[in-house]
DOKERO-774441 format. One line per field, with one value per residue: residue in three letters; x negated, y, z of N, C-alpha, C in turn. Coordinates in pm, whole numbers, plus 50000, padded with zeros to 5 digits. Last residue first. Layout:
BEGIN
residu	(ALA, ...)
n_px	(X, ...)
n_py	(Y, ...)
n_pz	(Z, ...)
ca_px	(X, ...)
ca_py	(Y, ...)
ca_pz	(Z, ...)
c_px	(X, ...)
c_py	(Y, ...)
c_pz	(Z, ...)
***
This chain:
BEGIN
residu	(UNK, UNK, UNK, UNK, UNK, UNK, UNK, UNK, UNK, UNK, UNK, UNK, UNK, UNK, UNK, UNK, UNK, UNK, UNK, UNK, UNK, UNK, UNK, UNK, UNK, UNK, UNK, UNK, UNK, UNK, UNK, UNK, UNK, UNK, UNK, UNK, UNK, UNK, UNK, UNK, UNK, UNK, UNK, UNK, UNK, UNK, UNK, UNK, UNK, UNK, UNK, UNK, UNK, UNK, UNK, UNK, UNK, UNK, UNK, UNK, UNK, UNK, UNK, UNK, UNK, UNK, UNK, UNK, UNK, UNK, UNK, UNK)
n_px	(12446, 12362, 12299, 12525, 12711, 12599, 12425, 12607, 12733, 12515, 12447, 12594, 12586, 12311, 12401, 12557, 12359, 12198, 12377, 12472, 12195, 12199, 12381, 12276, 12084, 12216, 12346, 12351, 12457, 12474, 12539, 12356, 12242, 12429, 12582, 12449, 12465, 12721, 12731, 12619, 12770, 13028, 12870, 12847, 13082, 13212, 13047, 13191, 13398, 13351, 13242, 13428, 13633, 13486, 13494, 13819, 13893, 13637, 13590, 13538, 13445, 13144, 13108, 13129, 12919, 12709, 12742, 12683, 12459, 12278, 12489, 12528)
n_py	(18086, 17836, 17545, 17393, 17457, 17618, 17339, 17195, 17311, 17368, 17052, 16880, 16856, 16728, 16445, 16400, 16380, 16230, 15969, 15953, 15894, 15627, 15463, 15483, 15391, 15095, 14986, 14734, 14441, 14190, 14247, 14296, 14537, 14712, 14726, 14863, 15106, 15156, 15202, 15431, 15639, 15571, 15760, 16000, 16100, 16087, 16290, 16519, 16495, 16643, 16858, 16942, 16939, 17145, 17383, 17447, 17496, 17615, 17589, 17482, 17253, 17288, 17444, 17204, 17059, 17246, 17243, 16955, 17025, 17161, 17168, 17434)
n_pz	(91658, 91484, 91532, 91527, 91353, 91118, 91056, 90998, 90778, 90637, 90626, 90450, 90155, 90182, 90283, 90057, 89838, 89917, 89937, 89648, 89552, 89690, 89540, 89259, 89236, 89319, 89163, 88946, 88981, 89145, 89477, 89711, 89724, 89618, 89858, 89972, 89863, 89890, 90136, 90173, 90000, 90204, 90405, 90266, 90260, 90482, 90548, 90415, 90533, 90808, 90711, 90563, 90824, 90957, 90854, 90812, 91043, 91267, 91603, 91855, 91862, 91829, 92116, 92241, 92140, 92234, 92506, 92571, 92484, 92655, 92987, 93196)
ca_px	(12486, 12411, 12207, 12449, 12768, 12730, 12366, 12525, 12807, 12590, 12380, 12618, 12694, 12345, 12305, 12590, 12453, 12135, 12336, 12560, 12241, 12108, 12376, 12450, 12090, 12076, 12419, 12276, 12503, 12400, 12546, 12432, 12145, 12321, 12633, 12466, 12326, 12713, 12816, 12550, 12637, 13007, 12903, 12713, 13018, 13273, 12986, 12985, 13367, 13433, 13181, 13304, 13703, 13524, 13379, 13695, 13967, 13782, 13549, 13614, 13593, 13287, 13144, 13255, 13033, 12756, 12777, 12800, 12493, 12260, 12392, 12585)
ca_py	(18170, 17989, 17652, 17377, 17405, 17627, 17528, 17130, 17244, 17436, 17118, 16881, 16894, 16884, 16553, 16426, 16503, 16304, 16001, 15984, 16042, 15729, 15521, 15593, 15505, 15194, 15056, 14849, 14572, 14211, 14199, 14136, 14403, 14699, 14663, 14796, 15070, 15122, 15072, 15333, 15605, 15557, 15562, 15887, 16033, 15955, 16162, 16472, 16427, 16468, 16735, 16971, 16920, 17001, 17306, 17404, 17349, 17618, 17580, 17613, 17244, 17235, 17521, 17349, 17030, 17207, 17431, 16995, 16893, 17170, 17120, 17357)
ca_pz	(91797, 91477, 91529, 91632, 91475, 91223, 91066, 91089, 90887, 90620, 90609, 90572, 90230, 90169, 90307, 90155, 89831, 89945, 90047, 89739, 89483, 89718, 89661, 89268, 89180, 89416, 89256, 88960, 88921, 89015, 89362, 89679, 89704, 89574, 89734, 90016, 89882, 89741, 90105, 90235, 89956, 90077, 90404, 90343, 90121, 90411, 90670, 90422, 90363, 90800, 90843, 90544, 90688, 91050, 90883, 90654, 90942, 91181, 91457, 91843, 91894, 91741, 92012, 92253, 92133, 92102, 92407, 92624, 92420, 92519, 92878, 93086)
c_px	(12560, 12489, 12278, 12370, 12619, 12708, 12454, 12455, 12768, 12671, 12457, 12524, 12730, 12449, 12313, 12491, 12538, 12259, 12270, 12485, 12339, 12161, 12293, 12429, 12156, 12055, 12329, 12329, 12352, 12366, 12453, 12521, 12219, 12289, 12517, 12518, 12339, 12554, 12749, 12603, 12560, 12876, 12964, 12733, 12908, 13102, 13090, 12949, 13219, 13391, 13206, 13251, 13535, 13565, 13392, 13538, 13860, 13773, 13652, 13561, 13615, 13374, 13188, 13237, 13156, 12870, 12751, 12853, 12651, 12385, 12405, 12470)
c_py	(18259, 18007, 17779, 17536, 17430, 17585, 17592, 17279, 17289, 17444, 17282, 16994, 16945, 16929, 16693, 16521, 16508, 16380, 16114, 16007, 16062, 15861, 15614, 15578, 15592, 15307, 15130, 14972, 14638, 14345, 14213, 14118, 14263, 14556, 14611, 14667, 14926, 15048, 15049, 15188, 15449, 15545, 15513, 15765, 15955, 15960, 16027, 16342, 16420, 16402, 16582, 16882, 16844, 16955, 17163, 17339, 17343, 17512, 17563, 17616, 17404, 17230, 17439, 17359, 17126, 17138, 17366, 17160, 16938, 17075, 17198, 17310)
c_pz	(91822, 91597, 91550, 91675, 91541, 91341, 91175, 91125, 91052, 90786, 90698, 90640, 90339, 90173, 90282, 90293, 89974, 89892, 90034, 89857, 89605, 89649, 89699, 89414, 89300, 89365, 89325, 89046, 89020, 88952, 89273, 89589, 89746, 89581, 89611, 89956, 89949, 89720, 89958, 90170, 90014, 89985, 90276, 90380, 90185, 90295, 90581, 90513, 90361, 90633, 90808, 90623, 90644, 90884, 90987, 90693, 90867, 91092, 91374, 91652, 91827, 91748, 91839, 92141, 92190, 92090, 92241, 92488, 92435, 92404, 92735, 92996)
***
């Protein structure tokens, strides 16, 4: 069995709060991306607020990403 294949079991076998945790750490990162995105075709000042959203998603995910892949 691949490396790829015992990570994806072992998300399946994972409970509601680290799939939950997965799924809002990957809205706030396209949320950060849209607002970085928003950034440079409107006027408003949005490059703060995307980036704060991409590095709190980041550490959201963290935790997750520890779970699923790393811990044995």
């Amino acid at each position: 069995m691949s490396w790829f294949n015992k990570c994806f079991e072992k998300f399946k076998t994972q409970g509601k709060a680290v799939i939950i945790t997965l799924i809002f750490a990957k809205f706030l990162a396209g949320v950060g991306l849209g607002a970085l995105l928003a950034s440079y075709f409107g006027g408003y000042d949005w490059i703060l607020c995307g980036w704060l959203l991409i590095v709190i998603s980041l550490i959201v995910h963290i935790p997750a990403v520890y779970t699923v892949l790393l811990k044995k």
